[in-house]
N, C-alpha and C positions, 0 to 999 in steps of 0.2 A: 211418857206422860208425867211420871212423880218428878222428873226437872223441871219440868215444862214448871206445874204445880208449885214447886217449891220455890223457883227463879219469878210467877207471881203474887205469892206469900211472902217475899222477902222483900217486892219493889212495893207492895201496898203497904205494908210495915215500915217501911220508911216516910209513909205520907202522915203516921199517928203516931208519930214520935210529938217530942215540945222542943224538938232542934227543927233550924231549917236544913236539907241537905242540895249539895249540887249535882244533877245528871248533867254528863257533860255528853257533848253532843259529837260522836262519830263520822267521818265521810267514808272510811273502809275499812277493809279487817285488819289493815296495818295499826292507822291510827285508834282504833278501838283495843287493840289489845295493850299500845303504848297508855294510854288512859284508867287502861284496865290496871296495869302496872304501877299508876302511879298512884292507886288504892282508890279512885272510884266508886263510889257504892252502888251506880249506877248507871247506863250509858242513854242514849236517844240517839236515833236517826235524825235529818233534817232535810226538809226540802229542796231549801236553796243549795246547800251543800251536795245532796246526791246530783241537783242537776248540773253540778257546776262541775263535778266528774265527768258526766256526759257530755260536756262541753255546751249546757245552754243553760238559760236563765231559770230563775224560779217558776214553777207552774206550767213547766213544758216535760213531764216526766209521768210516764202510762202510769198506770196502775200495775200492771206486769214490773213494768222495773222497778217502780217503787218498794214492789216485795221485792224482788230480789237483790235488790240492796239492801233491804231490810234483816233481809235471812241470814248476807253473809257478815254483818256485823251481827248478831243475833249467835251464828255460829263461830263467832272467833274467839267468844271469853266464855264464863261462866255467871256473866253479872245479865241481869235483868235488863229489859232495852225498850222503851217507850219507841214507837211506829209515829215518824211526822207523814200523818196520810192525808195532810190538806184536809179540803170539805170531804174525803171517804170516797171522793170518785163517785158521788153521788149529789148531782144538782137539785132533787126533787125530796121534799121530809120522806118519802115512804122509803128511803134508805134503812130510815129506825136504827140507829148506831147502838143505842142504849138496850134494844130488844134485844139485838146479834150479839152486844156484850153481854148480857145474862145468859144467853143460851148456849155458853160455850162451857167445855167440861172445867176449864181453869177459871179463878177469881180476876178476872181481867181488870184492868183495871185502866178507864174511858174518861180518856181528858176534852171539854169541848172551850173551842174560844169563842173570845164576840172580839174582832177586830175593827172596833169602831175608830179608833186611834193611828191605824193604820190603811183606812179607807176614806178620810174627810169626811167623819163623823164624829171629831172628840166631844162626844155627850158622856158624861159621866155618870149620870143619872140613867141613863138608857143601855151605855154601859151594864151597869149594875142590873137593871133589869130583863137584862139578856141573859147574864151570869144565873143570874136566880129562877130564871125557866130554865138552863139546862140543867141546873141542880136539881130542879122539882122532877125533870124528865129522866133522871137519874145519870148524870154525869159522876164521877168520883170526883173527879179534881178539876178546877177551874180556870183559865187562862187568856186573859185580855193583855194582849202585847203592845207596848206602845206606851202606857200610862206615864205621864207628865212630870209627877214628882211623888215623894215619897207621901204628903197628906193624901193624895188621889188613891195610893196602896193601901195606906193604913185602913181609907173609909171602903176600898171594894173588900178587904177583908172581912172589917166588921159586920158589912153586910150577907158575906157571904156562912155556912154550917159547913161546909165543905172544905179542904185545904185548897190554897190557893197558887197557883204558879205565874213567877216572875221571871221575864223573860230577859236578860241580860244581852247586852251585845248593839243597842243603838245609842249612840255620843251623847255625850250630855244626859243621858235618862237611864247608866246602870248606875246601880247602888252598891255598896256591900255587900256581903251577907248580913254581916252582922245589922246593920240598917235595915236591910230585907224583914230579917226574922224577928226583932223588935217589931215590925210593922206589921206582923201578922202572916206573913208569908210562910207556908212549910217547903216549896222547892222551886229551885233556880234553873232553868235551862240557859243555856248558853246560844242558842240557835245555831247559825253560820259563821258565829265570832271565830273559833279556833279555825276552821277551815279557811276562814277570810287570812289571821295571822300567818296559819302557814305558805298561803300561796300569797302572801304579802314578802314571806320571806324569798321564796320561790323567785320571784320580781326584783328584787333587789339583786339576789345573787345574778340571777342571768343579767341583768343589767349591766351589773357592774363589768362580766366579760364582754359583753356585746360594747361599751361605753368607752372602756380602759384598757381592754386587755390585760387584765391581773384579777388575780385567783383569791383577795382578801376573805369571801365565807369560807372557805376551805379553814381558817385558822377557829373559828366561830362553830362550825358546823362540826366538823372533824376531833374537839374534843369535848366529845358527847359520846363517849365510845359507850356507854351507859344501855343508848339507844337497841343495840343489837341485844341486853337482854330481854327485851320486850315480847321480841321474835322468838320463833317458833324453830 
């Protein structure tokens, strides 16, 4: 229980900092300890990434697996690991996310979105006042995915008491960091990006033996020999 504790004293201290930081987001205990290694302060599960392990799309993934995906990046490092739990597996309010996170023995710490930007509803004004009820309902941290440009950040910031997350990883609408945390932003998730890159790379290489017959990632891949000290 004092890791449990300390691993979420150390991921809510990172929200009341005046830097912004990045949780980068894991698909398995391989890739999370490689993240973990490359100094990390932070990890996250992801959705679409656990279901993409499974071989399906986003939002097709129990709640059973969802934890235990959850658990085995959770157990593979020592860094703190933010739960992508969708709506909670809970279609109905009397889920109460914000009660079950107070009534646990650790400082949990309960992030809620309003995906207006990613359902054909870019209202920004509604947006924000979706933000600002789960704040009042007691959310820690805030997260509207999708948002347009960087003035649309700046203003759901200012409107928001709470630190705000920025969600990197769709064309044309990731920013910097630095851009980010000027705007008011205290942390960046990466969502599916990194999982998207490696099975980008993944595609390429088979590709190119299926296409040519010739082994060119091997030259690319192969000196990374770095990689193996990641592992265990």
């Amino acid at each position: 229980m004092n890791n449990q504790v300390d691993k979420a004293k150390r991921f809510r201290a990172l929200h009341e900092g005046s830097k912004a930081f990045v949780i980068a987001n894991a698909w398995d205990a391989g890739s999370a300890r490689i993240l973990a290694g490359l100094g990390f302060a932070a990890l996250a599960t992801s959705s679409g990434a656990s279901a993409g392990v499974l071989g399906r799309r986003d939002g097709n993934v129990t709640r059973e697996e969802a934890l235990a995906h959850a658990r085995a990046i959770v157990e593979a490092t020592e860094l703190p690991v933010s739960a992508d739990l969708e709506n909670g597996f809970g279609d109905a309010p009397e889920a109460a996310a914000a009660q079950a996170a107070r009534a646990l023995p650790v400082p949990f710490t309960l992030t809620a979105r309003a995906e207006n930007f990613l359902r054909g509803n870019p209202d920004l004004d509604d947006t924000i006042r979706r933000l600002q009820a789960y704040e009042k309902a007691g959310a820690d941290v805030l997260f509207a995915p999708g948002l347009p440009d960087l003035e649309a950040v700046r203003k759901v910031c200012a409107a928001l008491e709470k630190p705000f997350n920025f969600m990197a990883g769709i064309r044309g609408k990731s920013f910097s960091v630095a851009e980010l945390e000027a705007a008011g932003v205290r942390r960046v998730s990466l969502a599916t990006s990194l999982y998207r890159a490696a099975m980008s790379g993944l595609l390429a290489a088979a590709s190119e033996v299926r296409d040519s017959g010739t082994f060119g990632y091997l030259e690319r891949t192969m000196s990374t020999p770095e990689l193996n000290g990641f592992m265990r």
